[in-house]
C-alpha positions as CSV (number, residue, x, y, z in Angstrom):
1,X,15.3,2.6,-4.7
2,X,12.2,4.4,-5.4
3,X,11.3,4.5,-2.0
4,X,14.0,6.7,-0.8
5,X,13.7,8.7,-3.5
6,X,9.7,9.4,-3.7
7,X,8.8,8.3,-0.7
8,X,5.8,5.6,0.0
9,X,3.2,6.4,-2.6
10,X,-1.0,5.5,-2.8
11,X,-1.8,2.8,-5.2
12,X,-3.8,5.9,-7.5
13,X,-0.6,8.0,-7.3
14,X,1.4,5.1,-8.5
15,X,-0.9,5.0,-11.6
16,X,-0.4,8.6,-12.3
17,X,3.7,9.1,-12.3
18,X,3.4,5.2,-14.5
19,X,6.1,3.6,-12.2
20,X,6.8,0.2,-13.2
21,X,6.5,-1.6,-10.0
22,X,5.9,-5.1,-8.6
23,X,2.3,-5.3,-6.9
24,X,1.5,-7.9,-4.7
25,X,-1.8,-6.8,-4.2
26,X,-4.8,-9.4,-4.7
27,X,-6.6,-8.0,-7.6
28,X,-10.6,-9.3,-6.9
29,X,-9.6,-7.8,-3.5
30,X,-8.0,-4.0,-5.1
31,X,-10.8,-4.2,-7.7
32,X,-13.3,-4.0,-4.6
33,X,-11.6,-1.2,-3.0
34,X,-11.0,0.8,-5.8
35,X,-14.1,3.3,-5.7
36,X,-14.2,2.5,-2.2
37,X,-14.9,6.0,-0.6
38,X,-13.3,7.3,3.3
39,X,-15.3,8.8,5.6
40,X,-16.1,11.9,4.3
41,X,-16.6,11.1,1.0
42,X,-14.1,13.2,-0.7
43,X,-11.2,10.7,-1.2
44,X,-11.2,6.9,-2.6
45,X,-9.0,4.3,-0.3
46,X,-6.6,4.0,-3.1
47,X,-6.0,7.4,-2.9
48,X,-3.8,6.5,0.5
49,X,-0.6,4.5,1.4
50,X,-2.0,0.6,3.4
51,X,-0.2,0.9,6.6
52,X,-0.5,-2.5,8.7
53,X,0.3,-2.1,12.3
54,X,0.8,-5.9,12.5
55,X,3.3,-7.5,10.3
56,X,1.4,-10.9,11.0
57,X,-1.6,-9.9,8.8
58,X,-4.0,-11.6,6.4
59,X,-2.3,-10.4,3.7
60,X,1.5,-11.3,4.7
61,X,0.6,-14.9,5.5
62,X,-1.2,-14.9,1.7
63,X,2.2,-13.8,0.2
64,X,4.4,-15.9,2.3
65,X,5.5,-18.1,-0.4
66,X,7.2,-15.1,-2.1
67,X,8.7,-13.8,1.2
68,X,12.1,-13.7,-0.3
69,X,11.4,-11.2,-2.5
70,X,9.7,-8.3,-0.7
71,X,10.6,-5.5,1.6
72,X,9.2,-5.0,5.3
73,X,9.3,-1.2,6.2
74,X,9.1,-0.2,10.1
75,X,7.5,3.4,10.3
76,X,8.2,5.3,13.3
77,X,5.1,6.2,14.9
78,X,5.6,9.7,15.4
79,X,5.2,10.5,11.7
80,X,1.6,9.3,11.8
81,X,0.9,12.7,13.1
82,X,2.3,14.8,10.1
């Protein structure tokens, strides 16, 4: 439900508005890309939503024994522009 109403959020914005949530994330592997710095310099990775393009990624096929439980969003394409 949070989703429709705050939209998808960056792991670092998460933190700040303390929602309790679910992660599914691998922690050695969010602990390595948390001072992980984008092009540019000025912003940290976990500063912006993960977008996969292919829903047969790496990290699906480690989750797939909890499958039931989570939420596959398509994203229109168009909105990668705004």
């Amino acid at each position: 439900m949070k989703i429709l109403t705050c939209g998808l959020l960056s792991h670092n914005r998460i933190k700040q508005l303390k929602f309790r949530h679910k992660s599914i994330a691998n922690g050695v592997i969010q602990e390595r890309r948390k001072n992980k710095p984008v092009p540019g310099g000025k912003y940290k990775l976990h500063d912006f939503v993960n977008l996969y393009f292919n829903p047969r990624n790496a990290m699906m096929f480690k989750r797939k024994d909890i499958h039931a439980d989570m939420c596959i969003l398509g994203v229109n394409s168009d909105l990668l522009n705004q």
